[in-house]
N, C-alpha and C positions, 0 to 999 in steps of 0.2 A: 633274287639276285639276277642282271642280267650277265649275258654273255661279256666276258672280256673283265669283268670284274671278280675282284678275290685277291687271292695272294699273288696279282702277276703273272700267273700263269692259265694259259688256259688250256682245256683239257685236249685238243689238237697235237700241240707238244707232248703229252704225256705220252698218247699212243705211236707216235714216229723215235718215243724213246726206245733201247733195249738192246735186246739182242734175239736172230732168229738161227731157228736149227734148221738146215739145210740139208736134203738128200740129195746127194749126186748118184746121177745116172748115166748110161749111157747117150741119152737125149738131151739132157738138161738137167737143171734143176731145182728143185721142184721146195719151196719154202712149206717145212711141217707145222713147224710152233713159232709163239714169240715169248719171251721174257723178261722181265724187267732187268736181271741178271745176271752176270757170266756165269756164276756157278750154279744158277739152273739151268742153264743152256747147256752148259756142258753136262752137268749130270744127267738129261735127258736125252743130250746125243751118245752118250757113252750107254745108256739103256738102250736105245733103239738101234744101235751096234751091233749089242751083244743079242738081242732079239732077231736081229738080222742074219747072226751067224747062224743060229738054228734054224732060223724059216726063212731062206733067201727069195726078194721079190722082183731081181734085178736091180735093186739101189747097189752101189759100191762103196758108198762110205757118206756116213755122218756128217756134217762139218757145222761149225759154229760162227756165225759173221755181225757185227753192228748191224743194227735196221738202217738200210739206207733212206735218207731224208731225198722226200720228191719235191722240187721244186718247182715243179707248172700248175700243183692244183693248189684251190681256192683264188 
């Protein structure tokens, strides 16, 4: 099969799908994971929270965001 062919979609789209879990710091911030879904996004920022609370590395908090779609490449 070549590229562009299948069910419509091609696998480009799949990976700018989702959602990413996000550390904020005092610098910026710095994208950890991605996921295809909220509720693993959130269940693994809500882990890395509470792992955060016992072994602080300078993150201040979790947070969970849409993968933003880039529009200059390809």
């Amino acid at each position: 099969m070549k590229r562009g062919q299948g069910e419509g979609r091609e696998p480009v789209a799949v990976e700018k799908e989702g959602f990413e879990v996000v550390a904020a710091t005092l610098f910026g911030k710095i994208v950890v994971a991605r996921y295809p879904t909220l509720e693993q996004a959130e269940w693994r920022a809500r882990e890395l929270s509470e792992e955060a609370e016992r072994s602080p590395r300078g993150y201040l908090q979790y947070l969970v965001r849409p993968v933003r779609k880039s529009s200059g490449s390809e």
